[in-house]
C-alpha positions in Angstrom: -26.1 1.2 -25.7 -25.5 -2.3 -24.7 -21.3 -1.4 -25.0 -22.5 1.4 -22.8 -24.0 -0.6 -20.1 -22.0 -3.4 -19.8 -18.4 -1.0 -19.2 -21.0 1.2 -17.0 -22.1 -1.5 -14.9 -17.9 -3.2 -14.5 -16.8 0.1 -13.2 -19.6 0.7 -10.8 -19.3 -2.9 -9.5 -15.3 -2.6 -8.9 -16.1 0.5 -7.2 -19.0 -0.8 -4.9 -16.7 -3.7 -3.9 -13.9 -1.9 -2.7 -13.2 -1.2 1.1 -13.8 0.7 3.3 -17.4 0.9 2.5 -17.9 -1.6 -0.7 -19.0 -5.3 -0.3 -16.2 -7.4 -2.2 -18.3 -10.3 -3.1 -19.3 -7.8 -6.1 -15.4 -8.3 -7.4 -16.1 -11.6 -8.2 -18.6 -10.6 -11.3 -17.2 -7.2 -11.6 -14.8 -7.8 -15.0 -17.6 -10.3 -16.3 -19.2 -7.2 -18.0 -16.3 -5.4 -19.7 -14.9 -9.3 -20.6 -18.2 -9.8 -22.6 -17.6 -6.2 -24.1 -14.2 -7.2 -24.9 -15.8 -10.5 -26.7 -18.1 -8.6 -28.9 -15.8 -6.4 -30.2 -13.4 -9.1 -31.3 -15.9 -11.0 -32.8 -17.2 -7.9 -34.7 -16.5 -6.9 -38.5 -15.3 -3.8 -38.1 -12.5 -1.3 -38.0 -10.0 0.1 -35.7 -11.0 -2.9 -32.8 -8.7 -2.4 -30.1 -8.8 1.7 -30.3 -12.5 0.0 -29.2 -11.4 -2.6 -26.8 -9.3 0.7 -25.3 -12.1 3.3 -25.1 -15.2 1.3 -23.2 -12.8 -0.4 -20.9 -10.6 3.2 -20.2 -14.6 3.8 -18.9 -14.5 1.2 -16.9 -11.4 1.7 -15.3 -11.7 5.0 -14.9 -15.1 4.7 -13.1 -13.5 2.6 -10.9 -10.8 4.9 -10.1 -12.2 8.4 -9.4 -15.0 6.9 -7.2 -12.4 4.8 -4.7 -10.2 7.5 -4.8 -10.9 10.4 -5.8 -10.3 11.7 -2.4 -6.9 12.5 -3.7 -8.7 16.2 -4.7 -8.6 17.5 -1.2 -4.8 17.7 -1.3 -3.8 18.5 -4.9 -6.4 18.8 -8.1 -3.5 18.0 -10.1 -2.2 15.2 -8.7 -5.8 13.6 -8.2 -6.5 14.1 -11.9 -2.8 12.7 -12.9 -3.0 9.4 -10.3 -7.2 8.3 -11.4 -6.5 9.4 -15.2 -3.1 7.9 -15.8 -3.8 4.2 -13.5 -7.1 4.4 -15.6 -5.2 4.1 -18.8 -3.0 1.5 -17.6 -5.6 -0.7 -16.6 -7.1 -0.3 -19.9 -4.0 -0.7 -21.7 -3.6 -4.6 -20.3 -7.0 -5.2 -21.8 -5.8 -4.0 -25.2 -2.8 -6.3 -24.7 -5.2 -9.5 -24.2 -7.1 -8.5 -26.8 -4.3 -8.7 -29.4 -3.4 -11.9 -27.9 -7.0 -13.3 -28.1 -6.7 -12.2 -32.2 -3.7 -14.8 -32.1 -4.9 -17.7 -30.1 -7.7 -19.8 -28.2 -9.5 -18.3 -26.0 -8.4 -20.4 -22.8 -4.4 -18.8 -23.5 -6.0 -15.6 -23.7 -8.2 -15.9 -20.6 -4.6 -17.4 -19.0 -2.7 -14.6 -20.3 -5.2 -11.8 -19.2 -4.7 -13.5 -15.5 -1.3 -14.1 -15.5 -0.8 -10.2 -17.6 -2.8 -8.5 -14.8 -0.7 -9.9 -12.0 2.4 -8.6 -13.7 0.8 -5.4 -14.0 0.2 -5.5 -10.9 3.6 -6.6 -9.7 5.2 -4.0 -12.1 3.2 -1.3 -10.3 4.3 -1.7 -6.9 8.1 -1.5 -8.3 8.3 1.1 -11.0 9.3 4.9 -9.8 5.4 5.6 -10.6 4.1 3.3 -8.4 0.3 3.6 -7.6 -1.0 0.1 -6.3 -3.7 1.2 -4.2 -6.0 -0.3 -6.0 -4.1 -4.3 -6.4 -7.0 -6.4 -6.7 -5.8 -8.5 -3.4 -6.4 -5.3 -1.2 -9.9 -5.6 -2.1 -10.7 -8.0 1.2 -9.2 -5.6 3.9 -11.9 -5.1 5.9 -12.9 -8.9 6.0 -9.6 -9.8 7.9 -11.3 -13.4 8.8 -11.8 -14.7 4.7 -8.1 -14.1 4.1 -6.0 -15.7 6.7 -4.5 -17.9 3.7 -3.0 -14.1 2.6 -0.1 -15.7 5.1 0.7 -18.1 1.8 -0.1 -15.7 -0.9 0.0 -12.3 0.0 -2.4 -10.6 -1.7 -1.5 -11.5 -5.1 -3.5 -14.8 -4.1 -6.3 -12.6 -4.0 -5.9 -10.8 -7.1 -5.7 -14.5 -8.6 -8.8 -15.8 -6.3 -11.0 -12.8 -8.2 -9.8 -13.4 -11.4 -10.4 -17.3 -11.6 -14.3 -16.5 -10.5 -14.5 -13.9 -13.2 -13.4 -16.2 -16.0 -16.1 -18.8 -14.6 -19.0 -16.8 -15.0 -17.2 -15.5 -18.0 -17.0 -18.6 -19.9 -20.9 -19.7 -18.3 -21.8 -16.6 -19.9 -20.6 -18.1 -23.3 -22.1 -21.4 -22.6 -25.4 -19.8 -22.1 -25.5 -17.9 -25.2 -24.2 -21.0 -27.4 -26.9 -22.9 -25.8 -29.6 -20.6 -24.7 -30.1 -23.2 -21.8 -30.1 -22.1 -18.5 -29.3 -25.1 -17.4 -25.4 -24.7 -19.0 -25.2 -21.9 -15.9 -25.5 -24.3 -13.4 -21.6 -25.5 -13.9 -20.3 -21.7 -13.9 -22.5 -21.1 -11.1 -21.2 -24.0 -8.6 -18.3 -23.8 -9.6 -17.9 -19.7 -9.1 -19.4 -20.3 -5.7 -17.4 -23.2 -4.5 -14.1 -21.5 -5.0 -15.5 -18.8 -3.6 -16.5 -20.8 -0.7 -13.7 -22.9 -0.3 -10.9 -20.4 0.4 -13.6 -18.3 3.3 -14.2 -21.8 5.1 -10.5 -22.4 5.3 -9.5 -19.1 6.3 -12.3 -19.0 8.9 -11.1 -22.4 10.7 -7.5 -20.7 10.4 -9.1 -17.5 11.9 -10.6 -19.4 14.8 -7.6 -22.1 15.6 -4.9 -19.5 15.4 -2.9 -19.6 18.5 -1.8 -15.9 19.4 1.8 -15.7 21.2 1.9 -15.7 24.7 4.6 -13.0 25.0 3.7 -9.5 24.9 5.2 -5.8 25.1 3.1 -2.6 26.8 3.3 -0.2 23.5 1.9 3.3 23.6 0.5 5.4 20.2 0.4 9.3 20.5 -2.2 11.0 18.1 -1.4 14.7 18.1 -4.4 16.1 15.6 -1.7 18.7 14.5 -3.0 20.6 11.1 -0.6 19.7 8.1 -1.3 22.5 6.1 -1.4 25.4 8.6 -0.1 24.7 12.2 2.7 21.8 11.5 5.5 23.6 9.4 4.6 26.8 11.8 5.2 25.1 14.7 8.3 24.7 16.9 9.7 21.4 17.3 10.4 22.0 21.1 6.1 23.0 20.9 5.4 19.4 19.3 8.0 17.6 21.6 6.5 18.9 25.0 2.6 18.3 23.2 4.1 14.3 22.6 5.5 13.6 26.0 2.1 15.1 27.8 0.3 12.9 25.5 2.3 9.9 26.9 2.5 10.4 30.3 -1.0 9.2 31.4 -1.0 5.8 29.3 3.1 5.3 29.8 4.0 3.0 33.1 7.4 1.3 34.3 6.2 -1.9 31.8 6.2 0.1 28.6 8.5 -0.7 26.3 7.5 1.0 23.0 6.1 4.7 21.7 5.5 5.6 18.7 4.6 8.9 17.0 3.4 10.3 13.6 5.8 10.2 11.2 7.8 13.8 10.1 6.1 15.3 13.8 8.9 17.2 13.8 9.6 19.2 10.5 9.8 22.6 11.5 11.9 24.3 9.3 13.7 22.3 7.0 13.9 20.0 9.5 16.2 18.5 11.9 20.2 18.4 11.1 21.2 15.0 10.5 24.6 15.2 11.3 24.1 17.4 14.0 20.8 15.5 15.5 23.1 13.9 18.8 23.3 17.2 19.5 20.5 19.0 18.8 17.9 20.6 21.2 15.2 17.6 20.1 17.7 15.0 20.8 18.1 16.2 23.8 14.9 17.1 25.2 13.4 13.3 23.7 16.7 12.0 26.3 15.2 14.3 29.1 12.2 12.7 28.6 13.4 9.4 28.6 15.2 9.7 31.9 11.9 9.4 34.2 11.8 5.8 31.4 14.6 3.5 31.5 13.3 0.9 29.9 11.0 2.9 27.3 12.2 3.2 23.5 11.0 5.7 21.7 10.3 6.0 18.2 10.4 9.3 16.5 8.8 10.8 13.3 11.0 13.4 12.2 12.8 15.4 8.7 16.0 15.4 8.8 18.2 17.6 6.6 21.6 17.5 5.4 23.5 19.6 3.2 26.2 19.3 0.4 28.7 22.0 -0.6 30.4 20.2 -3.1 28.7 18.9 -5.9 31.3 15.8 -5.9 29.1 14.3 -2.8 25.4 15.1 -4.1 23.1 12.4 -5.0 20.3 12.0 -7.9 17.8 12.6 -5.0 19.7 16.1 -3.7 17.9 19.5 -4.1 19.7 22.2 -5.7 19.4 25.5 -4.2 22.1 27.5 -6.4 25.6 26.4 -7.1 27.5 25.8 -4.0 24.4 24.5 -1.9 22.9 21.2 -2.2 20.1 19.5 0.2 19.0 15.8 0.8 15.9 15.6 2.8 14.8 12.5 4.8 11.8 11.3 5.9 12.9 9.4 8.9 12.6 7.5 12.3 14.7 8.0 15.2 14.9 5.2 17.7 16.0 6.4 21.0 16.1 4.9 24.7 18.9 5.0 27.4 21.5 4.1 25.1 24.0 6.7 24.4 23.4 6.3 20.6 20.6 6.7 18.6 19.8 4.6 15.7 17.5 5.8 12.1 15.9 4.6 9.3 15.1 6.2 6.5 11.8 6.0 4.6 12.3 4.3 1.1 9.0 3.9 -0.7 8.1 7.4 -1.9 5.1 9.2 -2.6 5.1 10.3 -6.7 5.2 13.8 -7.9 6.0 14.2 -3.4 8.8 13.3 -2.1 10.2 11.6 -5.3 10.5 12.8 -9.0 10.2 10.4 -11.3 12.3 9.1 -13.8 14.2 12.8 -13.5 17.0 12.0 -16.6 14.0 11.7 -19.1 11.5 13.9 -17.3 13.4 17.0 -16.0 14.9 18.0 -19.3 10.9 18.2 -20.4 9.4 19.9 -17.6 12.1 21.1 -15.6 11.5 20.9 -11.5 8.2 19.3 -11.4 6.7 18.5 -8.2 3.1 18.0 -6.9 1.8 19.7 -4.1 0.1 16.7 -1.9 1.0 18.7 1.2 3.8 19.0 3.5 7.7 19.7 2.6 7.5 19.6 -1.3 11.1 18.2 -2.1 12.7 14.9 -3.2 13.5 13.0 -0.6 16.5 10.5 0.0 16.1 6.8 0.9 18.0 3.8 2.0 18.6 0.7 0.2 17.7 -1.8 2.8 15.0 -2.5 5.6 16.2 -1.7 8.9 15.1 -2.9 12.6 15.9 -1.1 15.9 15.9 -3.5 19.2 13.6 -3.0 22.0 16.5 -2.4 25.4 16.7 -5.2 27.7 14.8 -7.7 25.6 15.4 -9.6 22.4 12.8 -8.1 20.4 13.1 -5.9 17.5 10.4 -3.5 15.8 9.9 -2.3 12.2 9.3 1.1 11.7 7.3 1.2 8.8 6.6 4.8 7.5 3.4 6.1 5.8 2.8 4.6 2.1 5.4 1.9 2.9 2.8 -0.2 3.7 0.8 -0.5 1.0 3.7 -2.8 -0.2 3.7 -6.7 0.8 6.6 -7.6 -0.2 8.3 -4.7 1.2 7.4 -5.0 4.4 8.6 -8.5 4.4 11.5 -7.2 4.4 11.5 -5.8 7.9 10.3 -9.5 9.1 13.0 -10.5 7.8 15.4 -8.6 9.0 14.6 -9.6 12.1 11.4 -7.5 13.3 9.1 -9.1 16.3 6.8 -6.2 15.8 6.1 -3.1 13.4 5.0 0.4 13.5 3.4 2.6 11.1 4.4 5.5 11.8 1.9 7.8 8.8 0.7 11.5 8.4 -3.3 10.9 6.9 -4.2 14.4 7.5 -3.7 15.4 3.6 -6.8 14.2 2.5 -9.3 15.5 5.4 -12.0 13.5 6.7 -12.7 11.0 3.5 -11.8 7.2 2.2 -7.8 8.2 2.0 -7.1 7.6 5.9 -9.9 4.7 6.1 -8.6 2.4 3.3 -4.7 3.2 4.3 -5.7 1.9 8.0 -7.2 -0.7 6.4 -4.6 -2.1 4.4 -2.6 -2.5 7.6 -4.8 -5.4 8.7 -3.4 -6.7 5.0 0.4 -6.4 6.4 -0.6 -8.0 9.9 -2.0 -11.4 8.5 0.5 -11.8 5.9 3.7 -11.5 8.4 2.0 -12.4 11.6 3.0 -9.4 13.4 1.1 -6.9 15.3 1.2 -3.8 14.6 1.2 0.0 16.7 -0.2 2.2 14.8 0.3 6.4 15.0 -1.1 8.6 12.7 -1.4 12.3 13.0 -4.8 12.9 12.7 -6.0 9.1 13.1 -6.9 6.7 12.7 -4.4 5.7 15.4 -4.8 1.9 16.2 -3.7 -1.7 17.3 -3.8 -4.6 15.4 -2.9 -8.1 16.4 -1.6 -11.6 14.6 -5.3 -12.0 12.4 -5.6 -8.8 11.2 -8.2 -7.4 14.1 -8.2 -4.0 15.2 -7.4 -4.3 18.9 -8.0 -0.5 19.7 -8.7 2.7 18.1 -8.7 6.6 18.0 -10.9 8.2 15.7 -10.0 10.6 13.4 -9.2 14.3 14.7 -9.0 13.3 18.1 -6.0 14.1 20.1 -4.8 11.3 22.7 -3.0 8.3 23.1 -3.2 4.6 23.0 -2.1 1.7 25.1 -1.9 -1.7 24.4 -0.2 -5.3 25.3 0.4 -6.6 21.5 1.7 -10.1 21.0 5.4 -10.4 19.6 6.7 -13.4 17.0 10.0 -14.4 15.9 8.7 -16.9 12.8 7.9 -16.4 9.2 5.2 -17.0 7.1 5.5 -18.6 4.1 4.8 -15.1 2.1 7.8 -13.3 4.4 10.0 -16.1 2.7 8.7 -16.7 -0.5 7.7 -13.0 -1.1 5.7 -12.1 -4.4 6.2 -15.6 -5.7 2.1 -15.7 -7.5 3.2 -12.5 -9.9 6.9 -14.1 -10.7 5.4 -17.1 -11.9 2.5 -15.1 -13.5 5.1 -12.9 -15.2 6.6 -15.9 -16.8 3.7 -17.4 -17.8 2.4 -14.7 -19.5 5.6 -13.7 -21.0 5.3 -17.3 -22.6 1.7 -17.1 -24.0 2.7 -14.1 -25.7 5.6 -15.4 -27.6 3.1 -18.5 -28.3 0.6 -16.0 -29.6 2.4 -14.0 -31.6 5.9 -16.0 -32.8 5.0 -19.4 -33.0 4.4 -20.9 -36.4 1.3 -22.8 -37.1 1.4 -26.1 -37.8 0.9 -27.9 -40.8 
């Protein structure tokens, strides 16, 4: 009963700290539990230990996981089961790990390696082609935009590590105490815990409160036209969607504005849009039409594009096969347009699993053949580009980011539009998948993440909502709830430098990575002495 409550009470604890609705102060005793668990076991006479260590913390974990998101349901049963089930065994996976090394060394390298392991899980999870890192410890402080402003250093590896270090104080107090049986050997673990749990807030609050925004701004506008994914989207025409966009605009759009952004894929009807052929397609031209009464407007545009292969000499890994002489690459894309003759687009890169990308297809198709999960939307792999891309605002020497949908759960990958010279970004997302639950909440609020750690603001559109604004600190400057149909205007701040996180990138989980790559050859290869 006692291994029963104590992986009961981690899981519940890592759920009730997690945004949009949890308190995250509870993260910093949440893995107490489960680390006493693992403790016991180790020091146990018995059998078959980590198939132990693997079971109560797969509990844990997987508590955790189905109540923070199992809003994945509402789109796909399937895929909901496959994401919590799956991230719940790895999870409890890097515990096994540490609990083999603790069986080889002290416990201060195993408490090192558990840190420095879990940030390279982690790390490995935002890169593999099964990538799931909603639930990175460092998103944890979302919706408490003012106790992170250091997330401009770290990222939010800084606070995966921040959590972690509190964890193995009242871990190791927890030890004290039972050696002892004094309460007074909790006061260390106790003032300690709190004071770097203090110390990091009061810092981030006198950044919060001293931080100078820019004094240069752009008028941006955000359309939010409540269209239904499942029913109305693919059955409606794209000139439909077009005219619904533009008399969304007009009210908020003056002779000052110089950005608009829409959903992403807003225009999908069919199979799409023809890439090749988009200069001269009907939506092309229609979006130019509109642009005419704008001369200084850009306009970014949420579309799927299309584009087809007759020869299997030109097809890519990511091309659909629709019979032998008929290939398809499908693109999740933006289109910048103003009163330029060309247009410009980018491509998104960072997939949704089991969606728009199949993972790991030379092992996996051969098994199950053409495997692909039904989260809504175009079921298909999609095709990507390599690098980020920025599109410049006309007239000025400003340049925006069009991030698009799950693109921005990932730091470092959005660093990567900073860098390539973006003043401002856009998320450009679709939210409507999951109906009115935690799915579109926590994604808006991960945004806030993305805003303090590259110092840009951020326009906002999302299908169903929750459209928004955010500025320099993180802050929600404006909102439209979710299922309202309207627009948004705002004067958002623009910036030209980098953070120390745009430059350095993931630089916590690279050192972690070699760390605990060390303790493990320690552990494990290194003869004793003597």
């Amino acid at each position: 009963m006692k291994k029963l409550f104590l992986a009961l009470t981690s899981g519940i604890l890592l759920a009730l700290g997690w945004p949009t609705y949890g308190m995250p102060l509870l993260l910093f005793v949440a893995f107490v539990p489960v680390l006493i668990l693992q403790y016991t076991i180790l020091h146990q006479e018995a059998k078959h230990k980590g198939w132990k260590v693997l079971g109560w913390s797969y509990l844990s974990f997987f508590i955790w996981n189905f109540i923070t998101t199992n809003w994945l349901q509402y789109a796909d049963v399937f895929g909901a089961s496959f994401a919590i089930l799956v991230n719940s065994l790895l999870m409890a996976l890097v515990f096994v790990v540490y609990h083999k090394v603790a069986q080889k060394t002290t416990l201060n390298k195993a408490l090192c390696f558990l840190i420095c392991f879990w940030i390279a899980f982690e790390k490995m999870h935002l890169g593999w082609e099964f990538s799931w890192p909603w639930l990175n410890l460092g998103n944890a402080f979302s919706e408490y935009p003012k106790w992170i402003q250091w997330y401009e250093l770290t990222g939010t590896f800084g606070g995966t590590l921040w959590i972690w270090l509190v964890n193995i104080i009242g871990f190791k107090g927890y030890l004290k105490y039972r050696e002892t049986k004094t309460k007074s050997a909790l006061r260390p673990a106790v003032l300690g815990g709190l004071s770097l749990i203090a110390l990091p807030i009061g810092l981030s609050l006198l950044r919060y409160y001293t931080y100078e925004m820019p004094s240069t701004t752009i008028e941006a506008v955000v359309v939010q036209p409540n269209i239904d994914p499942y029913n109305e989207k693919y059955n409606t025409t794209n000139a439909r969607v077009e005219y619904l966009l533009e008399e969304l605009a007009k009210p908020e759009l003056t002779d000052s504005t110089r950005l608009l952004v829409t959903p992403e894929t807003v225009l999908a009807e069919n199979y799409g849009v023809n890439l090749p052929g988009f200069g001269r397609s009907t939506e092309y031209f229609k979006a130019k039409q509109f642009l005419y009464g704008y001369p200084n407007l850009n306009y970014l545009l949420g579309l799927q594009f299309y584009q087809k292969h007759t020869s299997e000499a030109s097809i890519l890994p990511t091309s659909n096969k629709y019979n032998d002489h008929l290939w398809i690459d499908y693109f999740n894309s933006a289109a910048f347009i103003n009163s330029n003759p060309d247009f410009e687009v980018y491509h998104k890169s960072k997939l949704v699993v089991g969606v728009e990308n199949f993972p790991y297809q030379s092992v996996l198709k051969p098994v199950i053949g053409d495997a692909m999960l039904d989260l809504g939307g175009t079921v298909a792999m999609k095709t990507t580009q390599t690098e980020r891309s920025v599109f410049n605002l006309i007239d000025t020497p400003y340049n925006v980011g069009s991030i698009i949908c799950y693109e921005s759960v990932y730091g470092e990958f959005v660093t990567g539009y900073v860098r390539a010279g973006a003043s401002v970004l856009a998320i450009m997302t679709n939210d409507a998948w999951w109906g009115n639950t935690q799915g579109h909440k926590q994604h808006l609020s991960y945004a806030r993440l993305r805003a303090i750690e590259t110092r840009r603001a951020i326009a906002r559109s999302a299908n169903t909502g929750i459209s928004a604004f955010l500025n320099l600190k993180g802050d929600l400057i404006k909102t439209l709830d979710y299922e309202n149909q309207g627009a948004l205007k705002a004067d958002i701040p623009v910036n030209d430098a980098q953070t120390f996180y745009v430059k350095m990138g993931d630089y916590i989980a690279r050192i972690a990575m070699f760390l605990a790559l060390g303790i493990f050859v320690i552990a494990f290869f290194r003869k004793p002495r003597g």
